[in-house]
C-alpha atoms as one frame of an Amber mdcrd trajectory, in Angstrom:
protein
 -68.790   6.648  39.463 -66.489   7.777  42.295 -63.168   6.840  42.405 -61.727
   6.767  45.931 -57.661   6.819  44.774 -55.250   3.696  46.466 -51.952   4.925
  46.994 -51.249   2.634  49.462 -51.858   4.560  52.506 -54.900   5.910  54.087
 -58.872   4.492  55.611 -59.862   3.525  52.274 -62.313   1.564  53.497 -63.811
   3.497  55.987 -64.514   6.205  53.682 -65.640   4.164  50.749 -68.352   2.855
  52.960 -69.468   5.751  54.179 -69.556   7.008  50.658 -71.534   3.369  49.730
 -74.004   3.848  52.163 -75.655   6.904  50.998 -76.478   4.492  47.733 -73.382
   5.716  45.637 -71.154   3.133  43.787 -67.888   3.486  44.440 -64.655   2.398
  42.908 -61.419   2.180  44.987 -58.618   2.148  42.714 -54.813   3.092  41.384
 -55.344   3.208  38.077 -54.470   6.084  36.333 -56.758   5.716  33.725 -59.660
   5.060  36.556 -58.893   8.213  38.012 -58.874  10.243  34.548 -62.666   8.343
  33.351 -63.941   8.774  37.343 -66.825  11.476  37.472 -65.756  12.274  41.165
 -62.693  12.114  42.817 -61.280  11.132  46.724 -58.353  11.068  48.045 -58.305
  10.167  51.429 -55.343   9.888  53.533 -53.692   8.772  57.034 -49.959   8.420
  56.967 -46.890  10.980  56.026 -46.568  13.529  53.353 -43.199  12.576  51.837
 -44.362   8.846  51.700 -47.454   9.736  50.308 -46.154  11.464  47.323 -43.478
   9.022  46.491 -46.575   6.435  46.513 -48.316   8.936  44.280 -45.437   9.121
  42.128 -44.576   5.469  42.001 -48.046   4.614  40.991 -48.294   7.091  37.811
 -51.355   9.284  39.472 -49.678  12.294  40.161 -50.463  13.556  36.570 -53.659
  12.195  36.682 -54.951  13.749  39.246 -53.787  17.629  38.195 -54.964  16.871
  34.657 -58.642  16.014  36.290 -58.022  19.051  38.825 -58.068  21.546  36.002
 -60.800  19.841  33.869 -62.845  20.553  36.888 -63.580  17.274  38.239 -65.126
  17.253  41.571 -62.293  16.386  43.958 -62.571  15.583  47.935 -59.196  15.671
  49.937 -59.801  14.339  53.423 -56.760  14.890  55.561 -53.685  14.046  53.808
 -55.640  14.488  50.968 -56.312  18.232  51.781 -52.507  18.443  53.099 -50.878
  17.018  49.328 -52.907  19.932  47.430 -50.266  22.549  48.914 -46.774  23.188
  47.852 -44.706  21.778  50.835 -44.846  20.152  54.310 -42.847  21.127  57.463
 -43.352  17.393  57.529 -41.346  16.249  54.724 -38.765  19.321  54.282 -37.684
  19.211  50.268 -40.549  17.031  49.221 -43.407  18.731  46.981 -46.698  18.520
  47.149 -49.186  18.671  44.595 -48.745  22.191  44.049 -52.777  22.748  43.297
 -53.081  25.430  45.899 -50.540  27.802  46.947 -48.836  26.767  50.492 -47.325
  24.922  53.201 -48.681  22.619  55.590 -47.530  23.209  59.306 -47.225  21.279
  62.317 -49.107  22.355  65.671 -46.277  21.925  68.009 -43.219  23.980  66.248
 -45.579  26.685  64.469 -45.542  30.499  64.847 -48.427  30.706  62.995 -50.904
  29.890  65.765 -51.601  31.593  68.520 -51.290  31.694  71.180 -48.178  29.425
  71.714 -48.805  26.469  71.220 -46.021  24.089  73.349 -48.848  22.623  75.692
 -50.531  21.060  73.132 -51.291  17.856  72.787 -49.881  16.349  69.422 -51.632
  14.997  67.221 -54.426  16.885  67.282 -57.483  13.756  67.761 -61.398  14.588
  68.806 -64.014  16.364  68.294 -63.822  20.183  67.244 -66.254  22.656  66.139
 -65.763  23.929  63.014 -66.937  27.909  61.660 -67.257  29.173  58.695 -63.871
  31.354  58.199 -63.295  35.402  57.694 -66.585  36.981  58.928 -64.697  39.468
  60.146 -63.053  40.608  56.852 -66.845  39.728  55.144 -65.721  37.035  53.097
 -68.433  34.682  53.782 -67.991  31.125  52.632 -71.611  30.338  53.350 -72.337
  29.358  49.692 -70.073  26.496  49.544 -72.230  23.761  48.022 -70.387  21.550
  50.654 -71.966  23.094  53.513 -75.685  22.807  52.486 -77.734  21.820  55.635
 -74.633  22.311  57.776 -75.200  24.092  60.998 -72.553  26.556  62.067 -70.638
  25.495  64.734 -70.991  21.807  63.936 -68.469  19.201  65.289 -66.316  17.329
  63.744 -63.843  14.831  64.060 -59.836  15.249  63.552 -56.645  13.009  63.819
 -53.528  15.620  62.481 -50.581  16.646  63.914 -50.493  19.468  60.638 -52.588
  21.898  59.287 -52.667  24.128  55.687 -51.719  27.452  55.906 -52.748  28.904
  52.688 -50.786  31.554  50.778 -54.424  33.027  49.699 -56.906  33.270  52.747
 -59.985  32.994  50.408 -59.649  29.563  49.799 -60.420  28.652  53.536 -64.073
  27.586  53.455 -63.588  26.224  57.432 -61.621  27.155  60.282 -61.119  25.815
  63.267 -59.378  26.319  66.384 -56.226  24.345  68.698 -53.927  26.951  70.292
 -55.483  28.973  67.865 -57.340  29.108  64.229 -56.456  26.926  61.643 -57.346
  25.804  58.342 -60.340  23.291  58.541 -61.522  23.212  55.002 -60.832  24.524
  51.295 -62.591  25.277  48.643 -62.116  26.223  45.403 -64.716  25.766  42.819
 -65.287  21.798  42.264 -62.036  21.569  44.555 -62.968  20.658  48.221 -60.740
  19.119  50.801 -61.358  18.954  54.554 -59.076  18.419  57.557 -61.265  16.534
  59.621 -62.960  12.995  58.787 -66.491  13.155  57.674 -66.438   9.652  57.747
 -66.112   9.602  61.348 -68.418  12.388  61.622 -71.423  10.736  61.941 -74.530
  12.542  60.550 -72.850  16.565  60.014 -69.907  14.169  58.100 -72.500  12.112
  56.150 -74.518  15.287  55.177 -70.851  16.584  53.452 -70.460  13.123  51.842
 -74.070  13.491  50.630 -73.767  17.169  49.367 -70.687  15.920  47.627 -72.339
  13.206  45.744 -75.070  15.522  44.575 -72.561  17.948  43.073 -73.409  18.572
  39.288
C-alpha cells in the first residue's frame, strides 16, 4: 500500500490518481499510524513551507515520517515535499524543516546562488523544463538512480516553484535543471527520492517515474 500523506495542503488528488492509474492502490491519509504500516510513502505538496510544517506538526506526522525515513521506507517528495526534507526555507525564516537532508531551500528572485542574476525572472517558476542528470562534469553520474529507468536525458518536465534546494552535499542531486541558472531538480538518497517538478503533470516521462517508483523493492 502507498500512503499519499494529508496535511492539509497540496494536489492530493491529482497525484493519487496518477499513482491509481498505473493499477496501484493507494491510501490518502493523516494518520500517523497509516504512515508508519504504509510500504511506500508520498508527500506531495503545493502551498508554503512554514504552514506546511505547522500542519505536519499539528497532525502528529512529523515523527512518523523520520522514523519511516531511517527504516528505509521508500519515500517520494514532490515539490514541497522535496523542499520540507532540508533544514530551512528563505521562505519561512526561523521555521525548520524536516532536517532529513542537509540544507536550505532558496527563492529564484533574491538568490546569489544562481547565475547569472536572476532579477528578470519570472516568479514562480511554472512550465515545462528539461531536466539532466547533474555533475558530469565532476564524474559523479547519477545514471543508476532506480528512478530514472527508461528516462531519456534531457526529458521535460513540468514545474510550479518560486524555490529551489540547495543542498549542503552536491551528491545528493540526482537532477538539475536550469532558470537563470542550475538548480536542484531532484534528490536521491538511497530509498529517499524527491523531485521538484510534478510527475503528475508530466504526462508519460512523469508516469514512467511514478511507475519506477511503484516497482521499487
Amino acid at each position: 500500500m502507498i500512503v499519499v500523506i494529508d496535511y492539509g495542503m497540496g494536489n492530493l488528488r491529482s497525484v493519487s490518481k496518477a499513482l491509481e492509474s498505473l493499477g496501484v492502490s493507494v491510501r490518502v491519509s493523516s494518520d500517523a499510524k497509516d504512515v508508519a504500516a504504509a510500504q511506500k510513502l508520498v508527500l506531495p505538496g503545493v502551498g508554503a513551507f512554514g504552514a506546511a510544517m505547522e500542519e505536519l506538526a499539528s497532525r502528529r506526522l512529523l515523527e512518523p515520517i523520520k522514523t519511516a525515513l531511517a527504516s528505509g521506507t521508500p519515500y517520494l517528495g514532490i515539490c514541497l515535499g522535496l523542499q520540507l526534507l532540508f533544514e530551512s526555507s528563505e521562505e519561512s525564516p526561523g521555521t525548520k524543516g524536516l532536517g532529513i537532508l542537509p540544507g536550505t531551500v532558496r527563492r529564484f528572485a533574491c538568490s546569489s546562488h544562481l547565475t547569472p542574476h536572476t532579477s528578470h525572472l519570472k516568479i514562480p517558476h511554472m512550465g515545462w523544463n528539461q531536466v539532466v542528470t547533474s555533475q558530469k562534469e565532476k564524474g559523479i553520474s547519477q545514471k543508476g538512480c532506480p528512478l530514472l529507468k527508461d528516462i531519456p536525458e534531457g526529458s521535460f518536465v513540468y514545474f510550479v516553484h518560486s524555490y529551489y534546494a540547495d543542498p549542503t552535499d552536491r551528491s545528493l542531486v540526482a537532477l538539475e535543471s536550469d532558470y537563470g541558472g542550475r538548480f536542484t531538480a531532484m534528490v536521491w538518497r538511497g530509498q529517499l527520492f524527491a523531485t521538484q517538478f510534478h510527475p503528475e503533470k508530466s504526462q508519460a516521462v512523469g508516469l514512467q517515474l511514478l511507475q519506477n517508483f511503484i516497482n521499487l523493492q
